[in-house]
Phi, psi and omega in degrees: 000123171290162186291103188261166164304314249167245177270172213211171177253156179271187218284319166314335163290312180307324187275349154303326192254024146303304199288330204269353165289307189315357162093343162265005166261084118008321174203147188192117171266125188258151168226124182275149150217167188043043178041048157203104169000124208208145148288132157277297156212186186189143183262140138265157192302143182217269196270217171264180205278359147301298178302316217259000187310278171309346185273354183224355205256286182318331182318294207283349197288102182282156189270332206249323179261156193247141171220182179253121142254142152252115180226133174267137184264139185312341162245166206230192172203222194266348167266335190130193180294164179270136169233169162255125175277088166310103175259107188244125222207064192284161199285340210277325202294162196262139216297313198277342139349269192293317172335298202302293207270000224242284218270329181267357183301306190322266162000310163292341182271337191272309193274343166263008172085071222299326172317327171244031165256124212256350175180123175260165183215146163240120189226163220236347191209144198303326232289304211288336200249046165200175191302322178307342190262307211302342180301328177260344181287313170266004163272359189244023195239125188261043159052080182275159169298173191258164206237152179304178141315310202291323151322298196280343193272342204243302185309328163291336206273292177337302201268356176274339192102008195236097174301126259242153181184083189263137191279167179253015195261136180339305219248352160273160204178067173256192187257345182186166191252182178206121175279161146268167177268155165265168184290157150317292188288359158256018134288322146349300207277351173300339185270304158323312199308294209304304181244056132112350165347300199213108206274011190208141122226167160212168187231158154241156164244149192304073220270016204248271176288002178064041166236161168264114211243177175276138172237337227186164187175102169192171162290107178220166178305194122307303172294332163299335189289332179272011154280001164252016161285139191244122203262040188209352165220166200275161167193162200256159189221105173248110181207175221261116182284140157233126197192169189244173210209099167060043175092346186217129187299165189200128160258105208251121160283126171245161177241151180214127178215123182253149181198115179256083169061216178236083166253343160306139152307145148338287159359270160348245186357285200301309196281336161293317151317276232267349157290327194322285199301336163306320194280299200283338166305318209279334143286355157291305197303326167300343181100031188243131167297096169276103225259329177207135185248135174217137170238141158235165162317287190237177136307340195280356172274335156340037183296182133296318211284301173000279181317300193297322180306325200295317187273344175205086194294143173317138163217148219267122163252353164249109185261106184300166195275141145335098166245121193327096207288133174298109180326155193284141179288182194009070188245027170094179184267182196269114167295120173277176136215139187302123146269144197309144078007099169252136190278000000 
């Protein structure tokens, strides 16, 4: 199953690519904005889908930006023409982009009908973005097997540069991680943290320069912590549980990742999942022992009883034995029988 957004296409489009079965559309550039599939532009047919390549394709190319082209080839089949889908996805475009368009293809092949696309390309530099790249594209392609959504969606985030980094925590289900660098001061306060400065951080990311920066630093209660949960944007949470365990005090660091449903952006969302497992090697890598990672919904889930269960879940060790179900009543006395004699 692929990794979704989301997003959708609005409605103009969707009623564009109805129009684009008639046989007079030649191109038509998607894009997201406002977290929804948007037409950008679009070409009519003028020579054969040869001729008209380089007069529309190279054109449309933003240097920064990753878009959807869809272009039709001159032959068809028994649903109708065939098109190719262009995924242009430049090394240069800022990482939560490429993820975004990356993450949305599916959706887009799927709401233009995956039946009539006769071949996709994904390119990373205008060389690639002409008949000659595309030309070259298809003498090099050795009949690979063939790959899921979720496959192909993991294979651009590769040639885009962000390499697959899957977490092991219950509640991530991401489609590969990323790192961002964090700020100076939250490496500080990871460091405070560590030597006792400080008992909460939190962290939020930038999603503008693609860093994880300090939102927060303080001493705080047990009873205070679900009121620093923000109950409209997503965040990472580290703070020092103190509770007794069998008799012996214990200071337990938890990771905590709040994501409160969906009031958070698309964006938001995708960029917090995929920094997660990464943002937490790079705290470990510091020397702080995470004794439990929990992700929630809201604050008001912070309990004591919550924290303690998390870290040291109940385990049932008197299990009762199998007990035999009891036979239907009056059911007579127990048949004896002779065993046969053998001659």
């Amino acid at each position: 199953m692929s990794h979704q957004t989301g997003i959708q296409a609005n409605a103009q489009l969707q009623k564009y690519f109805s129009k684009c079965r008639e046989g007079k559309i030649r191109l038509l550039k998607v894009s997201i904005e406002d977290e929804q599939l948007t037409l950008s532009t679009h070409q009519p047919v003028k020579g054969t889908w040869e001729q008209d390549f380089d007069k529309y394709v190279p054109p449309l190319i933003v240097e920064d930006l990753p878009c959807y082209i869809l272009y039709r080839f001159d032959s068809t089949n028994s649903l109708g023409y065939e098109w190719l889908l262009l995924s242009w996805s430049p090394d240069s475009a800022l990482v939560r982009h490429k993820m975004l368009y990356a993450s949305t293809k599916a959706t887009l092949k799927q709401e233009f009908g995956s039946s009539h696309i006769k071949d996709e390309m994904h390119a990373t530099v205008k060389d690639e973005v002409c008949l000659k790249g595309y030309k070259a594209h298809v003498s090099g392609v050795n009949a690979p097997a063939p790959l899921t959504d979720r496959e192909e969606a993991l294979k651009e985030l590769n040639e885009s540069g962000q390499g697959p980094n899957y977490g092991t925590d219950a509640r991530q289900s991401t489609m590969g991680g990323i790192a961002f660098p964090i700020t100076e001061s939250a490496k500080q306060g990871i460091i405070d943290l560590q030597r006792g400065s400080y008992n909460y951080l939190q962290f939020k990311i930038d999603l503008e320069d693609e860093k994880i920066c300090l939102a927060k630093a303080a001493n705080i209660s047990l009873a205070e912590l679900p009121s620093q949960v923000p109950s409209e944007e997503a965040r990472y949470h580290l703070y020092v549980f103190k509770h007794t365990h069998e008799g012996d005090p214990l200071d337990s660091i938890v990771f905590i990742y709040s994501m409160p449903g969906y009031t958070c952006s698309i964006k938001e969302r995708m960029m917090y999942s995929s920094c997660k497992g990464n943002f937490l090697d790079l705290i470990e890598s510091m020397g702080v022992l995470v004794s439990k990672r929990v992700g929630i919904d809201e604050g008001k889930e912070l309990t004591e009883e919550f924290l303690y269960d998390e870290i040291h879940p109940k385990v049932n060790l008197h299990r009762p034995a199998f007990a035999k179900p009891k036979g239907p009543p009056n059911r007579g006395a127990k048949r004896i029988t002779k065993a046969q004699s053998t001659q």
